[in-house]
C-alpha positions as CSV (number, residue, x, y, z in Angstrom):
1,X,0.0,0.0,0.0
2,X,1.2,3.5,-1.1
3,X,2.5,5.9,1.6
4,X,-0.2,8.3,0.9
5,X,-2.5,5.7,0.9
6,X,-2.4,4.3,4.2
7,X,-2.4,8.1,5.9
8,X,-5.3,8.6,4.1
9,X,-6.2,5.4,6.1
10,X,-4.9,6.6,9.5
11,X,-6.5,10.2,9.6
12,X,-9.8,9.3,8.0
13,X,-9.4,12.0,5.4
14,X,-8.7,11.4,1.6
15,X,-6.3,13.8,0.5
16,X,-6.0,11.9,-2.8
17,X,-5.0,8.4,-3.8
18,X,-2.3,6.8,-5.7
19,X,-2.2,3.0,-6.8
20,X,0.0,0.8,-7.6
21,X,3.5,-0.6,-5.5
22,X,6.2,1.4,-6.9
23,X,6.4,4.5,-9.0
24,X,6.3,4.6,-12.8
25,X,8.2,6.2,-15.1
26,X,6.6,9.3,-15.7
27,X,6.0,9.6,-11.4
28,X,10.0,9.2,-11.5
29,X,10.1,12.6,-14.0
30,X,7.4,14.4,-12.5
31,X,9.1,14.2,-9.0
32,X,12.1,15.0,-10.9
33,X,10.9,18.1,-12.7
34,X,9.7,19.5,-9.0
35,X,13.7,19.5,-8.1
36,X,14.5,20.7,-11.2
37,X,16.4,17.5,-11.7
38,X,17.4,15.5,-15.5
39,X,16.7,12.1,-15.7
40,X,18.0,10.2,-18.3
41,X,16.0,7.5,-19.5
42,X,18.9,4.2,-18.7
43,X,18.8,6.1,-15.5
44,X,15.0,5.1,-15.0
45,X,15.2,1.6,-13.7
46,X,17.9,2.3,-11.5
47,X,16.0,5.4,-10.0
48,X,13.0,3.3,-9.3
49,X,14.5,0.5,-8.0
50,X,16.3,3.0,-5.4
51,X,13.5,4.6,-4.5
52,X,11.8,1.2,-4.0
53,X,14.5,-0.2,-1.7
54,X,14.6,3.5,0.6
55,X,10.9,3.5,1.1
56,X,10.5,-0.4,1.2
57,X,8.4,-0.9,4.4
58,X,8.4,2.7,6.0
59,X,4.3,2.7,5.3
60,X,4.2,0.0,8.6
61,X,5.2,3.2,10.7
62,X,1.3,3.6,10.6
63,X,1.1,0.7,12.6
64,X,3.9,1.8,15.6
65,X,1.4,3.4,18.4
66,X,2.8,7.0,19.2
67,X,3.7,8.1,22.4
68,X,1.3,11.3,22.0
69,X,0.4,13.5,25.2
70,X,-2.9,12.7,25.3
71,X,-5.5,15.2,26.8
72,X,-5.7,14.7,30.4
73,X,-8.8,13.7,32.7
74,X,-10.3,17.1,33.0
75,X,-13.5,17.9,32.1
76,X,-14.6,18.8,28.3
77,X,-17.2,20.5,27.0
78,X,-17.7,23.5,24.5
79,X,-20.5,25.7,22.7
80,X,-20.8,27.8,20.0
81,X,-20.6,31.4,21.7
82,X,-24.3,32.7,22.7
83,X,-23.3,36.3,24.0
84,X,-20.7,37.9,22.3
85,X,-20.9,41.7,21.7
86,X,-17.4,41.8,20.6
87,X,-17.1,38.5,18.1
88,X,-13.9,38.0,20.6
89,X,-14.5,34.2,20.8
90,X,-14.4,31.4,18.5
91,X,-15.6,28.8,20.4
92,X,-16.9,28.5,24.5
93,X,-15.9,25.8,26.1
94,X,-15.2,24.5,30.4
95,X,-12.2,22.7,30.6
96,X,-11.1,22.5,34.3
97,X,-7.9,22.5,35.6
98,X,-5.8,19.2,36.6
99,X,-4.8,21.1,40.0
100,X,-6.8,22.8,42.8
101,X,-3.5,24.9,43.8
102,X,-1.3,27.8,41.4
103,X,-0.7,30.7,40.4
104,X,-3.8,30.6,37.9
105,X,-6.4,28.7,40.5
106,X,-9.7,30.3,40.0
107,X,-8.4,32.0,37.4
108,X,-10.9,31.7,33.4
109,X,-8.3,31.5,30.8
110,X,-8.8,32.4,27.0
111,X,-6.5,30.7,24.3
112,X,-6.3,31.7,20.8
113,X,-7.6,29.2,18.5
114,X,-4.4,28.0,16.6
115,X,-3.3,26.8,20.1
116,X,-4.4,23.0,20.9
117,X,-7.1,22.2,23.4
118,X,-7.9,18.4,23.3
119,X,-11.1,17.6,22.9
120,X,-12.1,21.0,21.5
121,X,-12.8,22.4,18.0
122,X,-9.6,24.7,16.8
123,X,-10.5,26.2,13.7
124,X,-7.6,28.9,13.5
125,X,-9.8,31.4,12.1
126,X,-10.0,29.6,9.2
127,X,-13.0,27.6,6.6
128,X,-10.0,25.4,5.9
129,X,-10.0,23.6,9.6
130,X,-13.1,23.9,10.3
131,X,-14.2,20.9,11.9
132,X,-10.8,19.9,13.0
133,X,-10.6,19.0,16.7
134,X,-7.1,17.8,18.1
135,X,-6.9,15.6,20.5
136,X,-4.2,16.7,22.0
137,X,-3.4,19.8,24.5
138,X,-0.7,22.1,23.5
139,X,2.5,22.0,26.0
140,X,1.0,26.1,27.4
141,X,-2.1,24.3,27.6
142,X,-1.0,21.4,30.0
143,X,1.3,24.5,32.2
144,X,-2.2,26.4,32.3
145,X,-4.4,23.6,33.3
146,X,-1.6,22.7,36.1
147,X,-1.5,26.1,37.3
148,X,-5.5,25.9,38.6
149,X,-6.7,27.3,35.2
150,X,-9.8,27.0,33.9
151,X,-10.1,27.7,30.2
152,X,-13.3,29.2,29.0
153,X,-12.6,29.8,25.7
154,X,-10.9,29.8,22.2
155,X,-10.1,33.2,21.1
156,X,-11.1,34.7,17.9
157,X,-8.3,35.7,15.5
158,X,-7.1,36.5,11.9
159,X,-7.0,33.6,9.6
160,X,-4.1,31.3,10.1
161,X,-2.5,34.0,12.5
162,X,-1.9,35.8,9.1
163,X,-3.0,39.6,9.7
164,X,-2.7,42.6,12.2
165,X,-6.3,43.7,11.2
166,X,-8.5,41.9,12.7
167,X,-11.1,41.5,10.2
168,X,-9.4,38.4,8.2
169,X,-11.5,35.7,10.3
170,X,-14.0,33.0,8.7
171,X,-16.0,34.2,11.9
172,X,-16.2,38.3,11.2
173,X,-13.9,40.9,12.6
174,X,-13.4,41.1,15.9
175,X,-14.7,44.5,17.7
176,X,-12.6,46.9,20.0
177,X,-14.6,47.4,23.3
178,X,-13.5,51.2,23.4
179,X,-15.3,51.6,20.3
180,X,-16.9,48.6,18.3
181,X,-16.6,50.5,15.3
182,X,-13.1,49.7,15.2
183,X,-10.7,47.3,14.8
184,X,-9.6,45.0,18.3
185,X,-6.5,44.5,15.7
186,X,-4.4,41.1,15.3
187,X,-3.6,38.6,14.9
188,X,-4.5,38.1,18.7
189,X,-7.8,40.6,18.5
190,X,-9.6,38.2,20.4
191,X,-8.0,37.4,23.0
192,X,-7.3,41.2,23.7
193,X,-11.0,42.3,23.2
194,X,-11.9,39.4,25.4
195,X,-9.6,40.7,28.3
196,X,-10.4,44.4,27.6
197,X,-14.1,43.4,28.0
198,X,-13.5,41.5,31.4
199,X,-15.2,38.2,29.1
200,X,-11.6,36.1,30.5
201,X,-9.3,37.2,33.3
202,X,-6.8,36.3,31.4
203,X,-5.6,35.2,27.7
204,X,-3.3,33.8,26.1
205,X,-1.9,34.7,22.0
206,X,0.5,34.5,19.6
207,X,3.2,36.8,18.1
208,X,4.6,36.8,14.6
209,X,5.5,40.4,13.5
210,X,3.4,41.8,16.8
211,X,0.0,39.7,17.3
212,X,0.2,39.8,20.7
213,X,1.3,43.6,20.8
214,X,-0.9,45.3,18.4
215,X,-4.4,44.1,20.1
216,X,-2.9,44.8,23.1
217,X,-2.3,48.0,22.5
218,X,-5.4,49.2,20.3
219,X,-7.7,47.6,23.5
220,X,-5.9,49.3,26.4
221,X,-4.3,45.8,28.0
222,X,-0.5,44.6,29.2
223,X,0.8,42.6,26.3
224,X,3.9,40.1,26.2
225,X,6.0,39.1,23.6
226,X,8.4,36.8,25.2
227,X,12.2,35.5,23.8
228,X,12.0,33.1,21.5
229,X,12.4,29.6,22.8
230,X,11.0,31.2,26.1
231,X,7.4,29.5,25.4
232,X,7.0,26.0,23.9
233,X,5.5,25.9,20.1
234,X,4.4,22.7,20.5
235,X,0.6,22.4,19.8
236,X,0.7,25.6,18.2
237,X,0.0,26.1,14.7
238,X,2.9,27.0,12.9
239,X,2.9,30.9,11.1
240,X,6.5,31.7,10.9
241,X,8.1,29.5,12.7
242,X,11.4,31.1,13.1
243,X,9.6,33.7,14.3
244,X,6.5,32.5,16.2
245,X,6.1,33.2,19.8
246,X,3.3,32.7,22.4
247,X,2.5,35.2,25.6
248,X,0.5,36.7,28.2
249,X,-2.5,39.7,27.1
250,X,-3.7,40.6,30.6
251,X,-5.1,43.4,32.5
252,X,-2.5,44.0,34.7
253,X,1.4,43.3,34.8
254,X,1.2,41.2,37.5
255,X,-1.2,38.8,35.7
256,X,0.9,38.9,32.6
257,X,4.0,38.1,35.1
258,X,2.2,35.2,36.7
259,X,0.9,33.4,33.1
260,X,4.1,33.4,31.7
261,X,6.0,32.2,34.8
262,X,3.7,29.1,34.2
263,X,4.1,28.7,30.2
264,X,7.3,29.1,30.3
265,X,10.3,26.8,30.2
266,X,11.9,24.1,28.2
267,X,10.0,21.2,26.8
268,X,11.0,18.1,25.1
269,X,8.6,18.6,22.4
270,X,10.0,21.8,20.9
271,X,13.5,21.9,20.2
272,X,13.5,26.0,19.9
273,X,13.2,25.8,24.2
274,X,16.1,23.9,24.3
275,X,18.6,26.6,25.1
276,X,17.0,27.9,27.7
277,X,17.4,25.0,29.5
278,X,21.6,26.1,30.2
279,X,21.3,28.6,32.4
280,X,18.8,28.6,35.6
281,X,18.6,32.1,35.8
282,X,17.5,33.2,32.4
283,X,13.7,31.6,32.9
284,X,11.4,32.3,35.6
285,X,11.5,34.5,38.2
286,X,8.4,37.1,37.1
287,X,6.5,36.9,39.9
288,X,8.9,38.3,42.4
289,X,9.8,40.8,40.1
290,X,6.6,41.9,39.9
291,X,6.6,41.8,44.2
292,X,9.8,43.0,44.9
293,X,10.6,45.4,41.8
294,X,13.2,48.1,43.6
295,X,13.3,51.2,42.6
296,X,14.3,53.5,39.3
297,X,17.5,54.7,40.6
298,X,20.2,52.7,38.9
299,X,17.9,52.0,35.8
300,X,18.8,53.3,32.4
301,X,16.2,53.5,29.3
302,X,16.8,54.6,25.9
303,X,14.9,55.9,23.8
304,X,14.8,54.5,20.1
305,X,14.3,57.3,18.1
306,X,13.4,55.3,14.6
307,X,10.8,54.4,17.0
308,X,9.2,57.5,16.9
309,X,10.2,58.6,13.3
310,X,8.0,59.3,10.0
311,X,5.0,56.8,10.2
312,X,4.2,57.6,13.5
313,X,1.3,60.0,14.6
314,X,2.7,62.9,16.7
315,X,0.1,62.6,19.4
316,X,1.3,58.8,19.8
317,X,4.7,60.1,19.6
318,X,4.0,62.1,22.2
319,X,2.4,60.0,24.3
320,X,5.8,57.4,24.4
321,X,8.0,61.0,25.3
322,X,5.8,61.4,28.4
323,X,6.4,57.9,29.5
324,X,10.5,59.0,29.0
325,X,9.4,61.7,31.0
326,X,8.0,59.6,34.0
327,X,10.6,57.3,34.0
328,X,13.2,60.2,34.3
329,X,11.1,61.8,37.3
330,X,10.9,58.4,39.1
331,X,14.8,58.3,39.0
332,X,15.6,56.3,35.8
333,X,18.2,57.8,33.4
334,X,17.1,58.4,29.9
335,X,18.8,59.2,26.8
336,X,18.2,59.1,23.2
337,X,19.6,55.7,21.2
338,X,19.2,55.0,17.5
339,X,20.1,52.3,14.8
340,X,21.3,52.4,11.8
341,X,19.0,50.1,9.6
342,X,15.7,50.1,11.3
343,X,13.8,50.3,7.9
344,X,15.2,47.0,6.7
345,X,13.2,45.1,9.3
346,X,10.1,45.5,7.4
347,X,11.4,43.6,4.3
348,X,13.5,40.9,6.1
349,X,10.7,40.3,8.4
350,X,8.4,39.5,5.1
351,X,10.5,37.1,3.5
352,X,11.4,35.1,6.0
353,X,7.5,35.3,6.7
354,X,6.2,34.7,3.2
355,X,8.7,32.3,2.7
356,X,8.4,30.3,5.3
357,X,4.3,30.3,5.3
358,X,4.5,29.2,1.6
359,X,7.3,26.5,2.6
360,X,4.5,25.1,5.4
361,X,1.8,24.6,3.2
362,X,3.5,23.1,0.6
363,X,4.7,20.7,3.1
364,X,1.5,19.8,4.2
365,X,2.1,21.1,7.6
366,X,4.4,18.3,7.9
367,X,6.5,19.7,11.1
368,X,9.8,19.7,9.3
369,X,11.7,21.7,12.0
370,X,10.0,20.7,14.9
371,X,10.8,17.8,16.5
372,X,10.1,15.7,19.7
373,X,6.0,14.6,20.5
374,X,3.5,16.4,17.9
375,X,0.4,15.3,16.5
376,X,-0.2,13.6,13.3
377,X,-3.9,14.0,13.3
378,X,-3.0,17.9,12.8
379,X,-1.1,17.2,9.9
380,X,-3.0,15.2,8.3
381,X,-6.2,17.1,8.7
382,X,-4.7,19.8,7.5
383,X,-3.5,18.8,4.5
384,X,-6.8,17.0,3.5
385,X,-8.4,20.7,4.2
386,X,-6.6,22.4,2.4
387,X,-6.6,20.6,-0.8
388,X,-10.1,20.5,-0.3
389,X,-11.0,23.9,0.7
390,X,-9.4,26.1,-1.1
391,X,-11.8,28.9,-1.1
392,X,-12.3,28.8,2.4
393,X,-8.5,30.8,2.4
394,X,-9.0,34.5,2.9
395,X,-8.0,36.5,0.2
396,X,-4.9,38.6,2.6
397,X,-3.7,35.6,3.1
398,X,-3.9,33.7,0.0
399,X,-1.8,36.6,-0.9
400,X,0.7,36.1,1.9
401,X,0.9,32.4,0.4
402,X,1.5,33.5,-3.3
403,X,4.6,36.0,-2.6
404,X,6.3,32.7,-1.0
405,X,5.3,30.7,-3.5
406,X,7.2,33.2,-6.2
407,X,10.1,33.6,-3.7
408,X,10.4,29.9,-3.2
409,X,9.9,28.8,-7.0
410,X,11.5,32.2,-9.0
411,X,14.4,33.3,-6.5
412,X,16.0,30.2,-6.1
413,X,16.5,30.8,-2.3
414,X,18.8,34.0,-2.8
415,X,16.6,36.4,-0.8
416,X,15.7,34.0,2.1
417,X,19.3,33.3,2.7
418,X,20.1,37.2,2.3
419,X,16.9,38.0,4.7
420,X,18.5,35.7,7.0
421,X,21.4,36.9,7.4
422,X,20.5,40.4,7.1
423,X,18.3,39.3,10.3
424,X,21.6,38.6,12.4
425,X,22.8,42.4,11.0
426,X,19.8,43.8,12.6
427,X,20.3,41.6,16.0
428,X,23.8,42.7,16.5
429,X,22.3,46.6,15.9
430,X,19.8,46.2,18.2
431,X,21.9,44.6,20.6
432,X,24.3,47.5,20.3
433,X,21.5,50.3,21.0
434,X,20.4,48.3,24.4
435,X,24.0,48.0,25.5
436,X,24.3,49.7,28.6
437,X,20.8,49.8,28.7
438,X,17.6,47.8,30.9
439,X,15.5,48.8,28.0
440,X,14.4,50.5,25.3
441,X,11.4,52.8,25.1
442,X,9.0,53.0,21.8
443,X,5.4,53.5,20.8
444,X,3.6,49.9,20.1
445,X,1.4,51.1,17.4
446,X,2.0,53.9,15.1
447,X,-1.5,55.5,15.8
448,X,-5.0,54.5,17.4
449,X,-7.2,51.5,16.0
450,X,-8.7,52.2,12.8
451,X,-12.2,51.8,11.9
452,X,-13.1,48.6,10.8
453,X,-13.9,50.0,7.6
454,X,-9.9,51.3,7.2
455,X,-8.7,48.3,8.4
456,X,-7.1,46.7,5.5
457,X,-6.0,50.2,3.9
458,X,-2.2,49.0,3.4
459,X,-0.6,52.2,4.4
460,X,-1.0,51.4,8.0
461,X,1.6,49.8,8.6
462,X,0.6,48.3,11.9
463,X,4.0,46.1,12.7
464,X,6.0,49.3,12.4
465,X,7.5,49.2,15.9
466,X,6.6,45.5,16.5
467,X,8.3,43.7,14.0
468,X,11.9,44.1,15.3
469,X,11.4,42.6,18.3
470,X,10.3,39.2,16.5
471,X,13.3,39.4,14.0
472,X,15.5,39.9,16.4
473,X,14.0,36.8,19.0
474,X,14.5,39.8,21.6
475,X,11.2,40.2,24.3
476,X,9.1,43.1,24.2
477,X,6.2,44.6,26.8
478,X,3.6,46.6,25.6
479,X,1.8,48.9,28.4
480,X,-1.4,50.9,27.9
481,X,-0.4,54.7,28.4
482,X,-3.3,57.6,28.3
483,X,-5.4,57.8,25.1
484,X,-5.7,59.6,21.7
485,X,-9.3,60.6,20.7
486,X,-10.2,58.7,23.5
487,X,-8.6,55.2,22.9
488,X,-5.9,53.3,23.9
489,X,-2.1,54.1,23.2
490,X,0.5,51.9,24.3
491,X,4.2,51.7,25.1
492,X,6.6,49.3,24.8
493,X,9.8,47.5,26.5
494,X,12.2,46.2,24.4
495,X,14.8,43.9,26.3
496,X,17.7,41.9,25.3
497,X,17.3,38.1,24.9
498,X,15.5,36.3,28.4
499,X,15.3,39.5,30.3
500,X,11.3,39.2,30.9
501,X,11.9,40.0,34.7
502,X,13.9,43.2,34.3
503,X,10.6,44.1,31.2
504,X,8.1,42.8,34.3
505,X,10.2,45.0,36.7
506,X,10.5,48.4,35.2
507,X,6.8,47.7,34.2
508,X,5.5,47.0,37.5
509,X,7.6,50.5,38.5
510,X,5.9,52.6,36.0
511,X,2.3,51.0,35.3
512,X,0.8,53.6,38.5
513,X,2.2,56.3,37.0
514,X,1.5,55.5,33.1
515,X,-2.4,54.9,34.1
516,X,-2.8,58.0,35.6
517,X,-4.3,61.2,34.0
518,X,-1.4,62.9,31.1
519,X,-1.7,66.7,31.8
């Protein structure tokens, strides 16, 4: 039986068939023609025979039970959403936690749906999965439900994780409470609006190019982006893999210190965690740096004047200069910093992106640079979907998946491998500008959230000041700070690599001051 054949068997979906025992000589040249490889014809029965002896019983894997994480013995159950003014969730659900004692007891939970909840429908925002439930719990998931969690919900988001707008869902754009009218932003909207709204107590997203950030910041809540490798990937949809992350939105700083002090942490399943495993001191430790933070007096901050360059609107601008300001009169030091290629991140941060999305799908979501425990009935539900349901793909991000397509099939690799390493250029700049430094200072967003109605004009280029900190792996905090037309402006931490409790520190330091009244 054919390879394909007997996963089509396993997962229940039929994501085509092929007959026959070994591959015939036009299969041999059609692979070939994929590679851009010349087969000569006396090469033919040599090439198939080859093929035949490599793949020669690998289809009786399908018979080898897998060592999965299955859900644990907490209770299940979900709902489609009866009440929700905001279209923050995509699905209700109870699942209760595995422990009466944490951090997070008696605590509801939201988690955006591209993260894995056993047992409960994840549709990632998507017509393609819809109908896909995994029956497995995402490594955060496990940490959550450990911690005394209860999760209530899966949040609402942009398709696939693919958009900072918000309106990109198979389930409608997602609503900012301030002012339904307007966007909640993404890809995380839902989760933000959902925490904004007091609908969770807290939530849990994702961050590409600044999906955690943006919502954050457009619905007036603490947002974390955390190092990468900080938070385990495994159960999570992949995006951008090299660039993925998953973090806190909460209410306060001391929630968002105490969710990711239980995510957090190496994992066998996700090889990205495994340096942080070398050094005790680089995880954990949020919670008392939230309860014993010190004071200002030795701190430095700087700045980052690109952050506040052309793009930005001046009464955001203005808003992140009074934060400098309130830092300096609670005894930090503050001075200006800058670097030299900040308007490169845009365009390495969208090929690797592109690239990488287009490089995912064509691989059937097979998890290529993941390794350890994942979940073949993801896979292979995904690739059956998406052969199938082609028009359930929204049209932003079929567009996202046609400039990788052209980049991987017309550019020969060149400008991945140049984005790449123009990525460790832009590390080692922003490196430089925090030297010295606890953190740097910028506006989240370049203005207010637009109207749903101006969500998708492509001059706002809503991962302005976001983007860097996902190119460069580095954490970032965003904070609500005052308003502008009466909605929410935020500022943001930028840190160097697993420095979360210094970000949670200087927070905790400034958040009385940054909610009070700007005169």
């Amino acid at each position: 039986m054919r390879l394909l054949d007997r996963r089509c068997q396993q997962s229940g979906d039929q994501v085509g068939s092929m007959s026959g025992d070994s591959l015939s000589a036009e299969e041999v040249h059609e692979l070939a023609e994929t590679f851009d490889i010349t087969i000569r014809d006396e090469e033919i029965a040599e090439l198939r025979d080859t093929i035949d002896s490599l793949l020669e019983g690998t289809g009786e894997l399908y018979d080898l039970p897998l060592p999965g994480r299955l859900t644990s013995s907490s209770k299940r159950s979900w709902r489609i959403p009866q009440s929700d003014s905001y279209n923050a969730f995509s699905v209700e659900c109870d699942v209760s936690p595995t422990s009466s004692e944490g951090v997070l007891a008696g605590r509801d939970v939201g988690v955006k749906d591209v993260i894995a909840v056993g047992g409960v429908p994840m549709q990632c925002g998507s017509d393609v999965m819809r109908g896909f439930v995994p029956s497995t719990d995402a490594t955060v998931v496990r940490r959550l439900l450990k911690a005394g969690a209860t999760i209530t919900a899966k949040t609402n988001l942009d398709a696939f994780a693919g958009s900072a707008r918000g309106t990109t869902s198979a389930h409608g754009p997602i609503c900012n409470p301030h002012d339904p009218d307007r966007s909640a932003g993404g890809s995380s909207g839902g989760s933000a609006a959902a925490v904004a709204a007091d609908m969770v107590d807290v939530a849990i997203g994702t961050d590409t190019g600044g999906s955690i950030r943006i919502p954050a910041s457009f619905c007036g809540v603490v947002g974390v982006k955390p190092t990468y490798g900080l938070v385990p990937l495994a159960g999570v949809t992949e995006n951008t893999y090299s660039q993925d992350h998953v973090g806190p939105i909460t209410s306060t700083v001391a929630d968002a210190a105490a969710v990711l002090e239980t995510i957090a942490g190496r994992d066998s399943s996700d090889p990205s965690t495994f340096d942080t495993g070398h050094a005790e001191d680089r995880v954990g430790g949020y919670v008392d740096a939230v309860e014993s933070p010190g004071t200002l007096e030795s701190v430095t901050i700087g700045v980052l004047e690109e952050g506040l360059e052309d793009g930005v609107r001046p009464a955001v601008a203005d808003q992140t200069e009074d934060a400098a300001d309130r830092f300096s009169d609670a005894g930090a030091t503050v001075r200006r910093v800058s670097v030299d290629h900040y308007e490169y991140f845009r365009a390495v941060k969208n090929v690797l992106s592109v690239t990488e999305i287009a490089a995912h799908w064509r691989a059937d979501a097979a998890p290529l640079r993941r390794g350890g425990v994942v979940d073949p009935t993801y896979q292979t539900g995904f690739a059956a979907r998406r052969r199938t349901r082609d028009r359930g793909v929204s049209t932003f991000y079929k567009g996202k998946l046609l400039a990788g397509a052209h980049l991987l099939e017309n550019d020969i690799g060149a400008l991945y491998t140049r984005a790449q390493a123009s990525r460790e250029i832009l590390r080692n700049e922003l490196e430089a500008a925090l030297d010295g430094l606890d953190a740097l200072l910028l506006p989240t967003m370049p203005d207010v959230a637009p109207r749903l109605t101006d969500a998708t004009d492509p001059g706002f280029d809503y991962a302005r000041n976001t983007r860097p900190a996902n190119v460069t792996k580095l954490p970032a905090l965003t904070l609500p700070h005052g308003t502008v037309d009466e909605l929410p402006v935020g500022v943001q931490l930028v840190g160097n690599a697993f420095t979360e409790a210094q970000l949670f520190r200087l927070a905790t330091l400034i958040e009385p001051d940054l909610a009070s009244p700007i005169s």
